[in-house]
N, C-alpha and C positions, 0 to 999 in steps of 0.2 A: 219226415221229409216227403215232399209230395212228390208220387211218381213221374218222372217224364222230365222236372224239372232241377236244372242242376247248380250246386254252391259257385257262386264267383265274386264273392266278395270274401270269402275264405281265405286262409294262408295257401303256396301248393302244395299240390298231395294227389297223388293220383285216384281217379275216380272209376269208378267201372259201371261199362253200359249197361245198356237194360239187356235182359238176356236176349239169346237170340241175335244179340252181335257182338262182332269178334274188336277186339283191339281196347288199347287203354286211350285216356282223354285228359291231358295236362292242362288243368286249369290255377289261371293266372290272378291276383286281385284284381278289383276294381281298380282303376286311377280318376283321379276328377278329369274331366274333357276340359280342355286350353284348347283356343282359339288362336289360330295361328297369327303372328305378328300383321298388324294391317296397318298401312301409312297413316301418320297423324295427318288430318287436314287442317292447317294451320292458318288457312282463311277463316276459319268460323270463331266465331267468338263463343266462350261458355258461357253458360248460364251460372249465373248465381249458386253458390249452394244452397242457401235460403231464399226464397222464395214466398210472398203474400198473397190472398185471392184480389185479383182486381177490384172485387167489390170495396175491400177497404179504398182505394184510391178514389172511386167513383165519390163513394158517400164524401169524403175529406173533399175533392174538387169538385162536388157539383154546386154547394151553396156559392161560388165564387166565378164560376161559368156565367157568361151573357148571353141570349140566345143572338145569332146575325143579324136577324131584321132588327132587335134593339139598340144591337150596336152600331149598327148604319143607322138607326134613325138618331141616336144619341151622337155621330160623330157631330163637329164643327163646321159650322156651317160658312163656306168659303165665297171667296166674292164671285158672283154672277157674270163680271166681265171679266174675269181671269184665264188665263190659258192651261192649259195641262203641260207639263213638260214632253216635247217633241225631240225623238229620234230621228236621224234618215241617214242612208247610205245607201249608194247607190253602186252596178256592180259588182255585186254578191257571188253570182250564181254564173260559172263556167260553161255551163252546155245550152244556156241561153244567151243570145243574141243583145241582149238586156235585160235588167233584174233591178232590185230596191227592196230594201225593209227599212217600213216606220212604224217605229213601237211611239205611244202613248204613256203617260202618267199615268199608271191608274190600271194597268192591265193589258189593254189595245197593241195585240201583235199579228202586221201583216207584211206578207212575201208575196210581189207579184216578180212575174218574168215575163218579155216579151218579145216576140220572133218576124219579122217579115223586112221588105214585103215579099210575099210568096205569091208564086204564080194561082189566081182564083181557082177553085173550082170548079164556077159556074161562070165564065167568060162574057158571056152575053147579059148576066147581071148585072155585074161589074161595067159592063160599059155602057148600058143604059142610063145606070145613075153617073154617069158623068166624069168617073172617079174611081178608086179604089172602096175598099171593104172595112170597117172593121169591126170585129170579133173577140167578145170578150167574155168570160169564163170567170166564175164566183163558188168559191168552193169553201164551205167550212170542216174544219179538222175537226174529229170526234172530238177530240178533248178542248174545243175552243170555248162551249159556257160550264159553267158550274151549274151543279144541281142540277133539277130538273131540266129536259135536253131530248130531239127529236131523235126516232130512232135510225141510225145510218141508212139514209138510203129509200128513208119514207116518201111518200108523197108529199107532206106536209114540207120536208127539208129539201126535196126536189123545189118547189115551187117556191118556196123563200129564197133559194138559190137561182132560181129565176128570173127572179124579179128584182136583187139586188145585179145581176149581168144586164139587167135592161138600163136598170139607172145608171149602172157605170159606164155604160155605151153612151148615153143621152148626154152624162158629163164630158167625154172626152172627146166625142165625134167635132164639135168646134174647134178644139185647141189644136186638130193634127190635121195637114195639109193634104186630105185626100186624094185632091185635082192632081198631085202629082205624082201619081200612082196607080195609073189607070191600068183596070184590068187586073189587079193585087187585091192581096187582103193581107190586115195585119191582124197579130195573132195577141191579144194580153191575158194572160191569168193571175186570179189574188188567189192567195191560198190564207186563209182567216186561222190566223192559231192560236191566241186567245182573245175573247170578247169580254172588252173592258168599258165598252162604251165607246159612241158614234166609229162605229167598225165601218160606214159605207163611208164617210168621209175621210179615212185615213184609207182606204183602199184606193179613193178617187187621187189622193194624194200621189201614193206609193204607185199605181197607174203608170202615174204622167210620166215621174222620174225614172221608169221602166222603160219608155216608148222613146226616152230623149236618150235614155245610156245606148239605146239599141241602134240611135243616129238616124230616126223616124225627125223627117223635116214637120215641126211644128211652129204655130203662131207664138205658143208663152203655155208653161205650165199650169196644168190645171191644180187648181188648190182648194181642198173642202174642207168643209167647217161644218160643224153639227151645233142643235141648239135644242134646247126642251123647255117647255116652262115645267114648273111643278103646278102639285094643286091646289087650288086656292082660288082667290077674287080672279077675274075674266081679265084683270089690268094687271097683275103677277108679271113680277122682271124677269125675263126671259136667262137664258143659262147658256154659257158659253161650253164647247163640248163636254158634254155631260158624260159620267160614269155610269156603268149599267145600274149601280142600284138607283141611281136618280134617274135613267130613261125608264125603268119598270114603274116608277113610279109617277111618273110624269103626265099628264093629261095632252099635250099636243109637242109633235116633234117635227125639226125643219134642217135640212140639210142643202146647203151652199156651195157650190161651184163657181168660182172666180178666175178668171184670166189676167189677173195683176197687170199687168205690164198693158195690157190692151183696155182695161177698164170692165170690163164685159163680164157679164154674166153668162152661163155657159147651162148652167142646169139648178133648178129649184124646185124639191120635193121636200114633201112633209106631209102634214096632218093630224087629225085629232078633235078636241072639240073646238067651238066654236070660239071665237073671238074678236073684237072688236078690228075694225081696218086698221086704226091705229097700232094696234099691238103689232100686227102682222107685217106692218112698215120698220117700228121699230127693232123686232127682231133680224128683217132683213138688212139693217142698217148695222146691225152688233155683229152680225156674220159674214159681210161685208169686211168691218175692222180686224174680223179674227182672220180672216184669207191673210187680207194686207200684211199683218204682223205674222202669219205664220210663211208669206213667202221665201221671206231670203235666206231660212236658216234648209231648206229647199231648194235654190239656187245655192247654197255652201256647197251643200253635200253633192252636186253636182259636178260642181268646180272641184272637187277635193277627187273626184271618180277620175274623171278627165284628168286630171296630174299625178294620179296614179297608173292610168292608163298610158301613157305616155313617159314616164321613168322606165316601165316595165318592156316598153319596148328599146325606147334607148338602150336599157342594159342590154336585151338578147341581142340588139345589132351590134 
């Protein structure tokens, strides 16, 4: 036995120190260590007791995987004047003054809210131009596109954000009755939460139904309509609000603002390549038909806001 070191997995017995110190040393067996009782977590689910390497699964499901782009290009090709199924309600959101979400077919989800009118800022602005203000704000959710996607907060998604607030001002600044609000600004935000395709013209939408829930005196709501052609001949039939894999692919895209009830056109943006006048008449004439048809289900959700707003007070009085 080696010196200094002493049996304890022995039976007992007493042992004696090393010389030079006094007393005896009662050593004990070993026991195996137990872990004292710990709560079962009965949220978790086990695992399997058998278990395969992934790679088996990969090999078995990769011959049968489609890549995305094939499978959007292999999906069915749907009629060109059709509409996507449309969402709306209006009256959402509690601590705004007004609100709306309209979800699309296909992906397209946006939340706008709207507040005023509020005393301007800049007073002497405001009453040069005649009238009140209005102020509008275009915000994409990190997780609004798939895949590749700017990084929060870039320049890049500053200035795309930008420029979708300027078009959604150029759309609604017709439809809402500034002149009587002088010396005011109104206030709208779209919050973009996912992009499924024509995102400005379901914002222009969800806007209007913002600014009427919030009891902003307007002419007629504004109604937008998205359009693209794909690619192909220069005379290619234009597409009624397209989905993003069809706007990525698309060679010219055209977005419509409508005042239904007034006849008016309110705002027209697009671009792309070139194409004949003709084309560019008959797409404004298809975007046109989509407003018309997609107003009164617009007008529903309006009317449906309104009679719920109005029960809800009945009850509390």
């Amino acid at each position: 036995m080696n010196k200094g070191r002493l049996p304890c997995a022995l039976p007992p017995r007493l042992c004696f120190p090393e010389a030079g110190r006094a007393g005896l040393l009662l050593l004990l067996p070993a026991r195996p260590f137990s872990p004292p009782n710990m709560p079962l977590d009965h949220r978790r689910v086990r695992g399997p007791e058998e278990s395969q390497p992934p790679e088996v699964w990969a090999a078995a499901g990769g011959a049968g995987e489609v890549p995305e782009e094939k499978e959007e290009e292999a999906a069915a090709p749907r009629d060109p004047c059709a509409l996507r199924p449309l969402f709306a309600r209006a009256g959402l959101l509690s601590q705004a003054e007004g609100s709306a979400y309209v979800e699309l077919g296909g992906g397209t989800k946006v939340l706008c809210a709207a507040w005023g009118p509020r005393e301007a800022a800049e007073p002497g602005a405001a009453a040069a131009a005649g009238g009140g203000r209005l102020l509008c704000e275009f915000r994409r959710a990190p997780f609004a596109g798939r895949g590749a996607r700017w990084r929060p907060g870039s320049a890049a998604e500053r200035e795309a954000e930008r420029e979708a607030a300027a078009a959604l001002r150029e759309a609604l600044e017709p439809a809402v009755r500034l002149a009587r609000y002088p010396r005011a600004r109104l206030a709208v935000s779209a919050l973009l939460l996912q992009d499924g395709g024509s995102a400005l013209a379901a914002a222009i939408s969800a806007a209007a139904l913002a600014l009427a829930d919030a009891g902003v005196e307007m002419y007629d709501l504004a109604v937008g309509c998205a359009l693209c052609r794909p690619p192909g001949p220069p005379a290619a039939a234009w597409m009624l609000q397209p989905g993003e894999p069809e706007e990525r692919r698309s060679v010219a895209q055209l977005t419509v603002a409508l005042l239904p009830a007034l006849n008016q056109v309110s705002a027209v943006l697009g671009g792309g390549q070139g194409s004949p006048p003709d084309a560019w008449a008959q797409a404004l004439r298809l975007g046109l038909d989509g407003c018309h048809r997609l107003y009164p289900v617009l007008r529903q959700s309006l009317l449906r806001a309104a009679r719920r707003r109005d029960a809800a007070a009945a009850t509390t009085a």
